[in-house]
C-alpha distance (Angstrom), angle and dihedral (degrees) to the residues before:
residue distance angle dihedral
X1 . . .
X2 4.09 . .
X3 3.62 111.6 .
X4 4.27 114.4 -129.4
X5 3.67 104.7 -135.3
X6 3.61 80.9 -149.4
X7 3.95 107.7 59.6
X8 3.50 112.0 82.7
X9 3.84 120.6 -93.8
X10 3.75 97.3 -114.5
X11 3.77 92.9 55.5
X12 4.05 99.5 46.6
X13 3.99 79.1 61.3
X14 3.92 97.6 47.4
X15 4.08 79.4 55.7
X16 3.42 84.5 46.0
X17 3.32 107.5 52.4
X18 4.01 88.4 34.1
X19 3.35 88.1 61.0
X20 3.70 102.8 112.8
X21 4.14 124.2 -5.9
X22 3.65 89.5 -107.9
X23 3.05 94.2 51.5
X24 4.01 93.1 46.3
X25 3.83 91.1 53.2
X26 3.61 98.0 47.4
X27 3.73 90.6 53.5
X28 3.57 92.7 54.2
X29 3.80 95.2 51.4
X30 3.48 97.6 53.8
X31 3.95 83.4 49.8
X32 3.82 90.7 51.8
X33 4.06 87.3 51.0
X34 3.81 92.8 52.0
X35 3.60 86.6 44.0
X36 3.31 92.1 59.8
X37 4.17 106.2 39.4
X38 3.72 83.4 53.0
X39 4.02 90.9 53.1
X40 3.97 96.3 47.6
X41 3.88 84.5 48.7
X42 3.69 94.9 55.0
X43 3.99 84.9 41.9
X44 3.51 88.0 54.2
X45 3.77 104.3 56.1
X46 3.88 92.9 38.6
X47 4.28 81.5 47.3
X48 3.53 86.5 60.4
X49 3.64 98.8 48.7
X50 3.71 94.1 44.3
X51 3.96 83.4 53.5
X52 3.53 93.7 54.2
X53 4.32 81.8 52.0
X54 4.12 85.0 -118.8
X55 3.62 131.9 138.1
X56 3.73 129.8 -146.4
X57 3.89 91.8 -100.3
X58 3.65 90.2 53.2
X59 3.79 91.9 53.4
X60 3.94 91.8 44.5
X61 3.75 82.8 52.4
X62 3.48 90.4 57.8
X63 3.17 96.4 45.0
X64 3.16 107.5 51.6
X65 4.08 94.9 -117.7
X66 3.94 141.6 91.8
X67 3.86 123.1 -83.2
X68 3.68 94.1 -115.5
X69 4.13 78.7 57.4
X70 3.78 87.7 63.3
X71 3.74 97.3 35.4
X72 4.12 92.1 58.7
X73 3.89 84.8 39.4
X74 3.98 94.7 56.8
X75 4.02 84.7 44.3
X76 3.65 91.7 52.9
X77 3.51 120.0 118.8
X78 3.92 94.5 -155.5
X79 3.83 134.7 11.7
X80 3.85 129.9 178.3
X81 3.79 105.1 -106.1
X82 3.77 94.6 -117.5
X83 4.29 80.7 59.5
X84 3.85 82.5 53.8
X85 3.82 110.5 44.8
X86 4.09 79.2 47.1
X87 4.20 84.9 60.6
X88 3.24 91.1 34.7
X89 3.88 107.3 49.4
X90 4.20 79.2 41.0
X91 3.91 84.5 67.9
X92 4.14 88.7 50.2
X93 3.92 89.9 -103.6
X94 3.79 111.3 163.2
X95 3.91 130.2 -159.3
X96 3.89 88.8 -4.9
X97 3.78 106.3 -174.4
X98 3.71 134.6 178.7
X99 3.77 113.4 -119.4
X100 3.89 124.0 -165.1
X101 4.21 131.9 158.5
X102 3.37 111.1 -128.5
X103 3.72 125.9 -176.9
X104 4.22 87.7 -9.8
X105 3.96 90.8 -52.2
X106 4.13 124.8 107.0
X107 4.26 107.1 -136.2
X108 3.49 115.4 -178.1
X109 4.09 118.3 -161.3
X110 4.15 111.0 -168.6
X111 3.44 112.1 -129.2
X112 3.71 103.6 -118.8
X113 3.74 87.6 53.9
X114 4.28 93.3 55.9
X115 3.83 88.6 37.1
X116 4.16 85.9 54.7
X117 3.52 92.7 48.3
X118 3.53 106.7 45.5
């Protein structure tokens, strides 16, 4: 397929990506997954102000910032971890840490030390 330097970006990939059915479908599954990581990570940070029996208002209060602030920051799908521990200290959190496996092995990094670092 020869690319037209004049057809807009966003439809050379639709033909693209439309290419074949396969193709088509596969696309729009690994949409679908992305779709959903970034839902259960809004969830998430609106689960654990609901927890904490807090609305968005209450955490802008705390804050220091608007509801609508809070709202696009719960529907984010990244935030630097200073951003974070900020939302999530708002909601009373304590010691929140980050905890992965790696290589068979749980390590857990506290927030306040990534957010310092980064």
């Amino acid at each position: 397929m020869s690319v037209d330097p004049y057809t807009p970006f966003n439809d050379t990939l639709d033909e693209i990506i439309n290419e074949t059915p396969e193709r088509a479908a596969a696309v729009a599954k690994m949409l679908a997954e992305v779709d959903e990581e970034r839902r259960a990570y809004r969830m998430n940070l609106a689960t654990i102000r609901k927890a904490a029996e807090l609305t968005q208002a209450d955490i802008a209060a705390r804050l220091g910032t608007t509801q609508s602030a809070v709202s696009r920051a719960e529907q984010r799908g990244d935030m630097l971890y200073s951003t974070l521990l900020a939302y999530l200290r708002a909601a009373g959190a304590q010691d929140a840490a980050l905890t992965v496996t790696v290589g068979g092995r749980r390590v857990e990094v506290l927030l306040s030390d990534a957010a310092q670092a980064a």
